[in-house]
C-alpha positions in Angstrom: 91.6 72.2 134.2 89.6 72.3 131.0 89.5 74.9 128.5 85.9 75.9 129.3 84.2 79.0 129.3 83.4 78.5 133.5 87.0 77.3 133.6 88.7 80.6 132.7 86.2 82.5 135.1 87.5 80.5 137.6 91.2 81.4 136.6 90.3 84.7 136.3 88.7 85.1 139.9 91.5 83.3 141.1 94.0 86.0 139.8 91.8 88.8 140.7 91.1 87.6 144.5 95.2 87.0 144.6 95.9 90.1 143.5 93.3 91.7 145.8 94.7 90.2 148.7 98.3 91.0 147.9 97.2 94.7 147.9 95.3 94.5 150.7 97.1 92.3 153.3 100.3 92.3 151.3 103.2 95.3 152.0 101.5 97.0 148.6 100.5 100.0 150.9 103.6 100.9 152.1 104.9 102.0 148.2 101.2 103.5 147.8 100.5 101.1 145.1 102.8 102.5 142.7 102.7 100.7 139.5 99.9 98.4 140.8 97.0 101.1 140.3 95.4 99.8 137.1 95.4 96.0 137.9 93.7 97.0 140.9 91.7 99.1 138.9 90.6 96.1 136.1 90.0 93.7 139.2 87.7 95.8 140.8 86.2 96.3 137.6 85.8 92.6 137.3 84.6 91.7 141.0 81.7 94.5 140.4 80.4 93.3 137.0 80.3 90.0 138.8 78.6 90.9 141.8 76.1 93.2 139.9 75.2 90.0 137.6 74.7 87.9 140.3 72.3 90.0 142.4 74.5 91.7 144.8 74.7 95.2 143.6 72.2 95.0 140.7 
């Protein structure tokens, strides 16, 4: 992986969608999300400037 500009989006989507999942499908919901509330929070965040960017919500 390159140091690129398209190449940390990518990271960063990759995080976000893990983390995402983890909450989701993952045994997050049972503890109510405890400390996970603002990195769920910031990935949302992320997903939705994305989508609005790219013509799905804008």
């Amino acid at each position: 992986m390159n140091d690129t500009p398209r190449d940390r989006m990518l990271a960063l989507l990759m995080i976000v969608w893990r983390l995402r999942n983890n909450l989701f499908h993952g045994e997050k919901w049972a503890y109510e999300l405890r400390d996970q509330r603002e990195n769920f929070s910031h990935a949302n965040s992320v997903l939705m400037r994305i989508l609005e960017r790219h013509g799905r919500l804008g």
